[in-house]
N, CA, C and O atoms as a Maestro MAE file, in Angstrom:
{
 s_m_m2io_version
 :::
 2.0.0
}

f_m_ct {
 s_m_title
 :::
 protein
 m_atom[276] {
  # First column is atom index #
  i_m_mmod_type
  r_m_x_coord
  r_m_y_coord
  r_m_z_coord
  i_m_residue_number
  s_m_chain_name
  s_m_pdb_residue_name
  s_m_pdb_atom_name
  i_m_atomic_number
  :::
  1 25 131.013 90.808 196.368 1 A "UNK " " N  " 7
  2 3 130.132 90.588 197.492 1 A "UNK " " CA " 6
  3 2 129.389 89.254 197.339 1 A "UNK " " C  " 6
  4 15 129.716 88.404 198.168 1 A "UNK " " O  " 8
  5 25 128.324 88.850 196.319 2 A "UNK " " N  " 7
  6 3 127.914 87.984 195.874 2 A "UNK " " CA " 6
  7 2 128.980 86.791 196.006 2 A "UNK " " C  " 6
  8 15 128.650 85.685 196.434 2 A "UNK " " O  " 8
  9 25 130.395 87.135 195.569 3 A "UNK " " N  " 7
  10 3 130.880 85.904 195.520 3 A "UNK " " CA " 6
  11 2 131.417 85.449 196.708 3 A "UNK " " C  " 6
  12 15 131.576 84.230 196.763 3 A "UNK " " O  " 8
  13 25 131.685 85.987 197.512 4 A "UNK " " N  " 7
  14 3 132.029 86.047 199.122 4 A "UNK " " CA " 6
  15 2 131.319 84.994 199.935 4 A "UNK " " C  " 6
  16 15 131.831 84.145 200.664 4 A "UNK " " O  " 8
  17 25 129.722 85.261 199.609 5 A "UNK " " N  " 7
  18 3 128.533 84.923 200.387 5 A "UNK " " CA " 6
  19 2 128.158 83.348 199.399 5 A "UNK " " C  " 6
  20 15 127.395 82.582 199.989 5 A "UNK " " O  " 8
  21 25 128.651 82.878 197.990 6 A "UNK " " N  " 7
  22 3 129.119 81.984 197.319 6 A "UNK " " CA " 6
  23 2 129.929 80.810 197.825 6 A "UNK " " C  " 6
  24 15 129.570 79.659 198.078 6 A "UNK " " O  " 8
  25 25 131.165 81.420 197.912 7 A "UNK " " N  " 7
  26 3 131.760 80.750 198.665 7 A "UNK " " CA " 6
  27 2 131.687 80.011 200.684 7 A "UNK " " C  " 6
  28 15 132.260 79.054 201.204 7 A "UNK " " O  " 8
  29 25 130.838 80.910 201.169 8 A "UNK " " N  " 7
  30 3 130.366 80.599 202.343 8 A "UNK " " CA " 6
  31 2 129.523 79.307 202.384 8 A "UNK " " C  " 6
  32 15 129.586 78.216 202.951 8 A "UNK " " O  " 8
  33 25 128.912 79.779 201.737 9 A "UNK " " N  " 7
  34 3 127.509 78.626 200.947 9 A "UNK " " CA " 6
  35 2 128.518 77.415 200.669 9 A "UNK " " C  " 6
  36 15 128.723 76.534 201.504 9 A "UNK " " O  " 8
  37 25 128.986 77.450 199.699 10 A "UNK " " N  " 7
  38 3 129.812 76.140 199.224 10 A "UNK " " CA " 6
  39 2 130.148 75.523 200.392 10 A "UNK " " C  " 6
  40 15 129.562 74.490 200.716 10 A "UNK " " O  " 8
  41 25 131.466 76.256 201.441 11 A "UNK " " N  " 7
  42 3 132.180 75.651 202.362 11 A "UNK " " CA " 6
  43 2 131.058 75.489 203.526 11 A "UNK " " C  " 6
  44 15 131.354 74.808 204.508 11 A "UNK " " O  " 8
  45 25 130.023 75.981 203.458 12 A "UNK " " N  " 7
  46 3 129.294 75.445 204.520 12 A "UNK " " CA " 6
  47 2 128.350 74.015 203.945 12 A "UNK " " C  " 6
  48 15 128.199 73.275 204.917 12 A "UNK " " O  " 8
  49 25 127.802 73.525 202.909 13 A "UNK " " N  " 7
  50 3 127.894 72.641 202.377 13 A "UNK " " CA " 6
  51 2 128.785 71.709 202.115 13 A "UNK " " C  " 6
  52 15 128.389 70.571 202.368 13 A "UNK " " O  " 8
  53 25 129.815 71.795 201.710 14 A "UNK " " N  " 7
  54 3 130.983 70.721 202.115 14 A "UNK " " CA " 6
  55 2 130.887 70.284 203.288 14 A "UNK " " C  " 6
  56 15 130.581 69.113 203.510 14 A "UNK " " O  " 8
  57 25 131.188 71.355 204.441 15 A "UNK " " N  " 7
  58 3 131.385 70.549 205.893 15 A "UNK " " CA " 6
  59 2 130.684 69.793 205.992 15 A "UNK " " C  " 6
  60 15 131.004 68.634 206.255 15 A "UNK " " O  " 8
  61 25 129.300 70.245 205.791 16 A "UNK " " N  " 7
  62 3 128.033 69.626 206.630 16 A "UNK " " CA " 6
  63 2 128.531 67.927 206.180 16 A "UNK " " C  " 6
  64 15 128.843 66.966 206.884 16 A "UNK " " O  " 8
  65 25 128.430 68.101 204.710 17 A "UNK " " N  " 7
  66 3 128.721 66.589 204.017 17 A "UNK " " CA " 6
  67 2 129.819 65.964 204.627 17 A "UNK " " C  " 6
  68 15 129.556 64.999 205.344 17 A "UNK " " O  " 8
  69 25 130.840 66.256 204.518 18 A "UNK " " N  " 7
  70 3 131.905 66.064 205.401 18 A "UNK " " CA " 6
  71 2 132.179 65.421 206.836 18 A "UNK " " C  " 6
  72 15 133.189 64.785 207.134 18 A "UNK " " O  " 8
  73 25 131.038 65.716 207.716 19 A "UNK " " N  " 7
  74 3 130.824 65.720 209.211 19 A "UNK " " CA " 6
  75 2 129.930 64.704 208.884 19 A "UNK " " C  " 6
  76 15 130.320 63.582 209.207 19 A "UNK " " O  " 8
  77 25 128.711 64.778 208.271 20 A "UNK " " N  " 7
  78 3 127.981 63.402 208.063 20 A "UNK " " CA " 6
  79 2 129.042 62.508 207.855 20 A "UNK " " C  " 6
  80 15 129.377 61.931 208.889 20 A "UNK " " O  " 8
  81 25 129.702 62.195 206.813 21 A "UNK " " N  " 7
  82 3 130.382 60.944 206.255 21 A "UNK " " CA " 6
  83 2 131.195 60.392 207.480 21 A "UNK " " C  " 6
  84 15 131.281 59.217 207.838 21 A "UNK " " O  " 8
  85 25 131.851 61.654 208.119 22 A "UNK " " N  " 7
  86 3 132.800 60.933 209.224 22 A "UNK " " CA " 6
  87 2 132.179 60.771 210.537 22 A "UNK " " C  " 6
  88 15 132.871 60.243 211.407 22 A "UNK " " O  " 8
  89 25 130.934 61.153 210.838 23 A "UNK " " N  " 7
  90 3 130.027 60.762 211.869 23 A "UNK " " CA " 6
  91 2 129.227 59.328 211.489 23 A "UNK " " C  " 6
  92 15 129.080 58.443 212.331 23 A "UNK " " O  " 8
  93 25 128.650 59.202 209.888 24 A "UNK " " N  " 7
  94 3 128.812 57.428 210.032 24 A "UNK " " CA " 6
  95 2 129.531 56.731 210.121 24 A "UNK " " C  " 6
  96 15 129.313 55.761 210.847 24 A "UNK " " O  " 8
  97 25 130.850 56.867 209.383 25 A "UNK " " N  " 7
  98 3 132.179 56.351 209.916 25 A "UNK " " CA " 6
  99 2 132.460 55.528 211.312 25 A "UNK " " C  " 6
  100 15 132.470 54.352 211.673 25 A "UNK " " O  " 8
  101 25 132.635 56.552 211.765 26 A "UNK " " N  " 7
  102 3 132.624 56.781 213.439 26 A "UNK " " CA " 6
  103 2 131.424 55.633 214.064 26 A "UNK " " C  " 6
  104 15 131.612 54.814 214.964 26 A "UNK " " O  " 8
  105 25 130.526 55.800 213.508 27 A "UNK " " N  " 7
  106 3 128.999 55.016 214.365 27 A "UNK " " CA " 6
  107 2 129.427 53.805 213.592 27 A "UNK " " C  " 6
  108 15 130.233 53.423 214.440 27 A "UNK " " O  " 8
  109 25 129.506 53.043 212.795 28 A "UNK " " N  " 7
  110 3 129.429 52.208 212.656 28 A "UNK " " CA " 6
  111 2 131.117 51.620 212.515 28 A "UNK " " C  " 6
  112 15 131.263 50.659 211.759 28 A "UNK " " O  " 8
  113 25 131.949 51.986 212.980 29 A "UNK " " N  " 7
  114 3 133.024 51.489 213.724 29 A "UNK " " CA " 6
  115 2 132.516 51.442 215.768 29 A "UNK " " C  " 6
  116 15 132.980 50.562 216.493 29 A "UNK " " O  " 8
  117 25 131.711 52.362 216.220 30 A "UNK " " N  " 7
  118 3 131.714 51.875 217.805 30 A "UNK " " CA " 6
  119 2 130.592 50.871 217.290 30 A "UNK " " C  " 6
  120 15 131.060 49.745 217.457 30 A "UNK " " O  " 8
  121 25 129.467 50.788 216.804 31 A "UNK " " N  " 7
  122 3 128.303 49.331 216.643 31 A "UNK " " CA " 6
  123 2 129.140 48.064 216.574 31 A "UNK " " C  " 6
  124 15 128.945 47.063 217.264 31 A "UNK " " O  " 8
  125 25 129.852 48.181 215.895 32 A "UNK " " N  " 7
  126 3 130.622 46.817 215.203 32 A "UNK " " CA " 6
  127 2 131.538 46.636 216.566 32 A "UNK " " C  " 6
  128 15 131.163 45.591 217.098 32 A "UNK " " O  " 8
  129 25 132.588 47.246 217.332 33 A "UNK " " N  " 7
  130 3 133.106 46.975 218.546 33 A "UNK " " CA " 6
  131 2 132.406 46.968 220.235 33 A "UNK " " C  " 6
  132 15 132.804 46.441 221.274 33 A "UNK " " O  " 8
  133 25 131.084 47.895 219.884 34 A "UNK " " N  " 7
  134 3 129.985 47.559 221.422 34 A "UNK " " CA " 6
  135 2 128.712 47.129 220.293 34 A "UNK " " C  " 6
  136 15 128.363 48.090 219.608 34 A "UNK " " O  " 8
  137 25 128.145 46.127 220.073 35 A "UNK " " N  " 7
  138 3 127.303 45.359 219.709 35 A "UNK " " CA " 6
  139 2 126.183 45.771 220.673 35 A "UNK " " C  " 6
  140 15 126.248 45.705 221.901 35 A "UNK " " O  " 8
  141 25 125.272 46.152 220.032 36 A "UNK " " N  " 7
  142 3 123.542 46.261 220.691 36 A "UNK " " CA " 6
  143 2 123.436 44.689 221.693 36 A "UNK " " C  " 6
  144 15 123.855 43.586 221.343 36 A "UNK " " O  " 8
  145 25 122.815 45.008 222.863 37 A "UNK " " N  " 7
  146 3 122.424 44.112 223.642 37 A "UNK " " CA " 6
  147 2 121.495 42.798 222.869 37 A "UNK " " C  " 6
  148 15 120.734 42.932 221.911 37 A "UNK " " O  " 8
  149 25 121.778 41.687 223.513 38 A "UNK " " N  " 7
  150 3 120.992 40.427 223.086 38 A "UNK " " CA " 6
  151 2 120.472 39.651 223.821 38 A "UNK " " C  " 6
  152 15 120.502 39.808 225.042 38 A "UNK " " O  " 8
  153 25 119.877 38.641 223.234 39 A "UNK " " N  " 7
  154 3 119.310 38.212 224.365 39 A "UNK " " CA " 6
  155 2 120.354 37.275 225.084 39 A "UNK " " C  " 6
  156 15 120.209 36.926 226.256 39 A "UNK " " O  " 8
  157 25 121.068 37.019 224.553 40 A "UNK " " N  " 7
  158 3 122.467 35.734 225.634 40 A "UNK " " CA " 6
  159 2 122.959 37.138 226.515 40 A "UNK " " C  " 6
  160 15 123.295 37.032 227.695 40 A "UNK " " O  " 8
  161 25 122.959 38.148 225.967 41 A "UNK " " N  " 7
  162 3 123.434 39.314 226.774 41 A "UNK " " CA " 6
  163 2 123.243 39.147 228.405 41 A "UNK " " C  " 6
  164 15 123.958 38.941 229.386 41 A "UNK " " O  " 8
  165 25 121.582 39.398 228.047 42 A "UNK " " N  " 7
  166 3 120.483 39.593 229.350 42 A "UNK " " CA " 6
  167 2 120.463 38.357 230.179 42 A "UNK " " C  " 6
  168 15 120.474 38.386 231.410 42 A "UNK " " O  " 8
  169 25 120.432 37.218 229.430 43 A "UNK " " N  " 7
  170 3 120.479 35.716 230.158 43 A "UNK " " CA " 6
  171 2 122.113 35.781 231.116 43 A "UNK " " C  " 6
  172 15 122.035 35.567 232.326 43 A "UNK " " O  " 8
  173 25 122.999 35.969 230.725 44 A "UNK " " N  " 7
  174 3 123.756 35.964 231.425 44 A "UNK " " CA " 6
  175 2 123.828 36.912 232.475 44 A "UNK " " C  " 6
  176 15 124.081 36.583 233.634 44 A "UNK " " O  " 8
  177 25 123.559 38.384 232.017 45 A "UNK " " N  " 7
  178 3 123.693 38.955 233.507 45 A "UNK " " CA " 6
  179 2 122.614 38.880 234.305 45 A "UNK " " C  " 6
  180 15 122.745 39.425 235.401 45 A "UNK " " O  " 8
  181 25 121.217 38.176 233.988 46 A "UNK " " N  " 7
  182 3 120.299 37.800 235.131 46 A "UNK " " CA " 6
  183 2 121.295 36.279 236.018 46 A "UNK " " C  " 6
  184 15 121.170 35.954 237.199 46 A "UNK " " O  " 8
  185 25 122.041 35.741 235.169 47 A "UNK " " N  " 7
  186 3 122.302 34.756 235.784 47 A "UNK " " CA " 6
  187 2 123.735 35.360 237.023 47 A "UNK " " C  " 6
  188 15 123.989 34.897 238.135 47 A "UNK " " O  " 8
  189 25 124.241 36.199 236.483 48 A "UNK " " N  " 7
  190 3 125.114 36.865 237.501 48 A "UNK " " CA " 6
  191 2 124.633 37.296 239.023 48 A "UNK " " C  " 6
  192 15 124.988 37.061 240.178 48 A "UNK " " O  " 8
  193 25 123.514 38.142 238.277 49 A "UNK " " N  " 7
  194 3 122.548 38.517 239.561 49 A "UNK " " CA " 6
  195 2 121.816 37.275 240.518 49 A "UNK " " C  " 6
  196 15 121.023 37.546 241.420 49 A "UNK " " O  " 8
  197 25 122.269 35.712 240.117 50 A "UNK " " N  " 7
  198 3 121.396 35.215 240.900 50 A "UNK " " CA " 6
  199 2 120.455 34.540 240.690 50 A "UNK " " C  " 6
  200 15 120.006 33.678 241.446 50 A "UNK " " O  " 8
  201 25 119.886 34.976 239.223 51 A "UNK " " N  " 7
  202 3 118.491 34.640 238.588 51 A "UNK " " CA " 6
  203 2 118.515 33.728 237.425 51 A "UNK " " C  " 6
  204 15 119.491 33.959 236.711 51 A "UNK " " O  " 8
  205 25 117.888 32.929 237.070 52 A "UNK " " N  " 7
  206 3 117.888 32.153 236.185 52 A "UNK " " CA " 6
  207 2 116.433 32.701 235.481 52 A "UNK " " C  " 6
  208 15 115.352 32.568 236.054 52 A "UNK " " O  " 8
  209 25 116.576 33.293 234.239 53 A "UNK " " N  " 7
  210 3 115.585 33.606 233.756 53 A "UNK " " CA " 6
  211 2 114.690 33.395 232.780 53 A "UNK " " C  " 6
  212 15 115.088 33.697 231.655 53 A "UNK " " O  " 8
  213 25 113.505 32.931 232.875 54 A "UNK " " N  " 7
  214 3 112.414 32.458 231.911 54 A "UNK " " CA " 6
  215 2 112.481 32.826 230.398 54 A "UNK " " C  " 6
  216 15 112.944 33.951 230.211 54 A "UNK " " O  " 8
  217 25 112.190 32.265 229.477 55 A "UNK " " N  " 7
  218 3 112.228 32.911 228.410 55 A "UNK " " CA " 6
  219 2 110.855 34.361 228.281 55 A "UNK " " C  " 6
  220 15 110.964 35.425 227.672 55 A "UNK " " O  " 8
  221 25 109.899 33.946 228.936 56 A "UNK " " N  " 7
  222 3 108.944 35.016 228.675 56 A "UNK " " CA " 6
  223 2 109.942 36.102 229.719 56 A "UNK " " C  " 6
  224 15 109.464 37.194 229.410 56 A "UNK " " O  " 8
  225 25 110.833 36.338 230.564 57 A "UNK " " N  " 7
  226 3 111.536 37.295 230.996 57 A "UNK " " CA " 6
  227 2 112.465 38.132 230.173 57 A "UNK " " C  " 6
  228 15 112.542 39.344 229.975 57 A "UNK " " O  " 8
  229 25 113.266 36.912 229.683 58 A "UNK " " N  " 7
  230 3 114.035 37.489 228.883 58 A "UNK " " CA " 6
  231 2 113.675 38.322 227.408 58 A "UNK " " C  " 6
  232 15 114.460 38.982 226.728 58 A "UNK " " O  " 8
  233 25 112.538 38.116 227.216 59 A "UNK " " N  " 7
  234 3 111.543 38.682 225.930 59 A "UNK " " CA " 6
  235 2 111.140 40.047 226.532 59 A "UNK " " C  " 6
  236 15 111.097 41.073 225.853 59 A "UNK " " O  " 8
  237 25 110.839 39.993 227.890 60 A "UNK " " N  " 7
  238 3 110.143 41.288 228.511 60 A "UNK " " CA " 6
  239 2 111.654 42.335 228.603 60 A "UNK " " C  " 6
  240 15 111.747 43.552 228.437 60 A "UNK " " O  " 8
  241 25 112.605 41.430 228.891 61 A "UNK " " N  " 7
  242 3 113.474 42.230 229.091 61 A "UNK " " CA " 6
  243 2 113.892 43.205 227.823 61 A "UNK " " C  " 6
  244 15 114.161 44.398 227.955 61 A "UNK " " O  " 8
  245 25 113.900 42.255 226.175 62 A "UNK " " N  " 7
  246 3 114.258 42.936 225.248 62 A "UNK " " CA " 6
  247 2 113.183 43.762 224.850 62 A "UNK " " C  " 6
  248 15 113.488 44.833 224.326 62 A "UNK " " O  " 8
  249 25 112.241 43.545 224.959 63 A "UNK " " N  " 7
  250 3 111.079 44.417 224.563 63 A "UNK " " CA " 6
  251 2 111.318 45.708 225.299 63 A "UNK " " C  " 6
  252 15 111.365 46.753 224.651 63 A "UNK " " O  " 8
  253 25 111.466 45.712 226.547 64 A "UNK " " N  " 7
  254 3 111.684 47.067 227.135 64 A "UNK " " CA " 6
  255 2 113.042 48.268 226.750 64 A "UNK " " C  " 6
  256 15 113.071 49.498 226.714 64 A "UNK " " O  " 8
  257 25 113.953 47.316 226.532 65 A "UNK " " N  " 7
  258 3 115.142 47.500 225.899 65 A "UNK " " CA " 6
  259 2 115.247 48.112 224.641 65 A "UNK " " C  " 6
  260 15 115.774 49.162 224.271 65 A "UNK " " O  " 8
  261 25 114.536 47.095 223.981 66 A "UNK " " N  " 7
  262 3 114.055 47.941 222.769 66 A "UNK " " CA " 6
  263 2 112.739 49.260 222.803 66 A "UNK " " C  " 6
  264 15 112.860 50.227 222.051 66 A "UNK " " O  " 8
  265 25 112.086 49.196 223.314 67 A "UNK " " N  " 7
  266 3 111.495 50.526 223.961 67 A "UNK " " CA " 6
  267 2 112.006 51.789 223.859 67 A "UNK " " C  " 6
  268 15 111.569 52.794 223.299 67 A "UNK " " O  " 8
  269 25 113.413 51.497 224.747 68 A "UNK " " N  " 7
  270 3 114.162 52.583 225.446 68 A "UNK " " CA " 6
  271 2 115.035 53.449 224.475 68 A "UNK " " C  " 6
  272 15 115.402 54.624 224.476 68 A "UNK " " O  " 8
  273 25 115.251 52.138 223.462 69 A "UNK " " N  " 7
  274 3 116.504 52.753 222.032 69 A "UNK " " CA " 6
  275 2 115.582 53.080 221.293 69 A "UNK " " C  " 6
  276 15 115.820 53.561 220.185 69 A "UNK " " O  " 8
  :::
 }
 m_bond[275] {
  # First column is bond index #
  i_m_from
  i_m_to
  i_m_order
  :::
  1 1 2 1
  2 2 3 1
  3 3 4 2
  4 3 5 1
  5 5 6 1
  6 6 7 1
  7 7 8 2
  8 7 9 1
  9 9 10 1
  10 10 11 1
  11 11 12 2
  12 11 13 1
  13 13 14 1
  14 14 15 1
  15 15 16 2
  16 15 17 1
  17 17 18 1
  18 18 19 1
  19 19 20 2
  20 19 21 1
  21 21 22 1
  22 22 23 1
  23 23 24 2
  24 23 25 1
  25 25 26 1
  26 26 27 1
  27 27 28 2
  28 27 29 1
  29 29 30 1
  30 30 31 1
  31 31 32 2
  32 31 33 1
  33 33 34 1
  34 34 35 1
  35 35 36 2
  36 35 37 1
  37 37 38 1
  38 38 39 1
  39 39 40 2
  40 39 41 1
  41 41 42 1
  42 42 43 1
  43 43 44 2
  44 43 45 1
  45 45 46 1
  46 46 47 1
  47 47 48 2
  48 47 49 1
  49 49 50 1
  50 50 51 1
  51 51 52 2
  52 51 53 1
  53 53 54 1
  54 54 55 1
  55 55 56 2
  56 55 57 1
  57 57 58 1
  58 58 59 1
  59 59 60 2
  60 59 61 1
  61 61 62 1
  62 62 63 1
  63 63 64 2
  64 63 65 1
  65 65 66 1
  66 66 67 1
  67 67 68 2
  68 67 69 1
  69 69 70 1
  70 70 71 1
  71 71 72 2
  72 71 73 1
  73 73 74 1
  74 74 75 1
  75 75 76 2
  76 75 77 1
  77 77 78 1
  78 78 79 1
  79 79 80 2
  80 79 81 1
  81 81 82 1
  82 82 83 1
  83 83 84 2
  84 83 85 1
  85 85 86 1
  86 86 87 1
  87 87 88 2
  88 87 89 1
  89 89 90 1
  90 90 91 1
  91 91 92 2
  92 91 93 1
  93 93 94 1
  94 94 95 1
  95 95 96 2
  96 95 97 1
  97 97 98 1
  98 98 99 1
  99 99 100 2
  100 99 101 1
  101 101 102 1
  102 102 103 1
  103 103 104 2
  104 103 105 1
  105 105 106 1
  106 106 107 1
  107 107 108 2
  108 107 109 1
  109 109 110 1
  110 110 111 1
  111 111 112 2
  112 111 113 1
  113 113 114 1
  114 114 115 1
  115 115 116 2
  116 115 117 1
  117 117 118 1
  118 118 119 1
  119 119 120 2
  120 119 121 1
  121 121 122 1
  122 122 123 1
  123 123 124 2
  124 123 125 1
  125 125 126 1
  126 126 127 1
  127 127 128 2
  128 127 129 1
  129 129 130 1
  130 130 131 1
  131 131 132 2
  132 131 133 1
  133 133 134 1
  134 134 135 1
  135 135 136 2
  136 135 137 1
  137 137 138 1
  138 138 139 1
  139 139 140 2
  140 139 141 1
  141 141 142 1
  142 142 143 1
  143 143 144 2
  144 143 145 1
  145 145 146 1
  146 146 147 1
  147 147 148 2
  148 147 149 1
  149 149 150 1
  150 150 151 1
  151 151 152 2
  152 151 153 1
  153 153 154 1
  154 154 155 1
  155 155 156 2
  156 155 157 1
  157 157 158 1
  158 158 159 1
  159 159 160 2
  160 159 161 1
  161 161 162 1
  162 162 163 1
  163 163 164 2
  164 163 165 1
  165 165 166 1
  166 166 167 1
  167 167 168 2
  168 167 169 1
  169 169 170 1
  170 170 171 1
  171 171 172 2
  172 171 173 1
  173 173 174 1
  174 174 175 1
  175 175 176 2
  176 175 177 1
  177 177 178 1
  178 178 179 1
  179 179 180 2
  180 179 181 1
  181 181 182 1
  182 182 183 1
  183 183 184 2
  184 183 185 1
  185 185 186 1
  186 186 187 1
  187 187 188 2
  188 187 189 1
  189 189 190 1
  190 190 191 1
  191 191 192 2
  192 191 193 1
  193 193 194 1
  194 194 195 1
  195 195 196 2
  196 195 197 1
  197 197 198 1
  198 198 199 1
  199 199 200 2
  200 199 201 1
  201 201 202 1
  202 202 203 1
  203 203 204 2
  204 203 205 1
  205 205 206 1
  206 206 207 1
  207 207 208 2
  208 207 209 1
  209 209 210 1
  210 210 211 1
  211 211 212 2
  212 211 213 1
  213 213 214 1
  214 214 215 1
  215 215 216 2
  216 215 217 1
  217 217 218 1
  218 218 219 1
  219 219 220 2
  220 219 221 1
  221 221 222 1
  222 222 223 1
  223 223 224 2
  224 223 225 1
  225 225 226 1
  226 226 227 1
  227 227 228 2
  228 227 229 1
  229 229 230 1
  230 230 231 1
  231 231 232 2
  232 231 233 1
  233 233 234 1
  234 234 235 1
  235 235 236 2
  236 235 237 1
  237 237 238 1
  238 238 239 1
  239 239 240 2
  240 239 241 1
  241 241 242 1
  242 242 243 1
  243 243 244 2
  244 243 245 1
  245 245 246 1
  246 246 247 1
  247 247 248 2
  248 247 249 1
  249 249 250 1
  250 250 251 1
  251 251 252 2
  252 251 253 1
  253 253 254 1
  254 254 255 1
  255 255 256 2
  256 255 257 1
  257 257 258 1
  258 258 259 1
  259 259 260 2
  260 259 261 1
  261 261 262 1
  262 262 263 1
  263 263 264 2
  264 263 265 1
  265 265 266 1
  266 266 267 1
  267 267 268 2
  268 267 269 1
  269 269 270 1
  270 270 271 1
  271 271 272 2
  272 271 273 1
  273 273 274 1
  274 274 275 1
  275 275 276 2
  :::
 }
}
């Protein structure tokens, strides 16, 4: 009985470890191919939209940005 509830324990410890390792894996293979927003990011798509944007804009912009993450 004891060893039953042993072994549960173990294999539920493994996974967990397991699922971590391949969930950082995973995250830092999509970071490295979609790169966190920047500021040439934001400058360009204000400039798409039309806008040519200030540097104190583009600061407001990452500040909020960074806010949000």
């Amino acid at each position: 009985m004891w060893e039953n509830i042993l072994w549960c324990v173990i294999g539920l410890i493994v996974g967990l470890v397991v699922g971590f390792l391949l969930a950082r894996k995973f995250m830092k293979k999509y970071l490295k191919e979609n790169p966190p927003i920047n500021e040439k990011m934001i400058k360009i798509m204000m400039q798409q939209m039309g806008r040519t944007p200030s540097q104190k804009q583009i600061n407001q912009m990452m500040k909020a940005m960074n806010k949000v993450q």
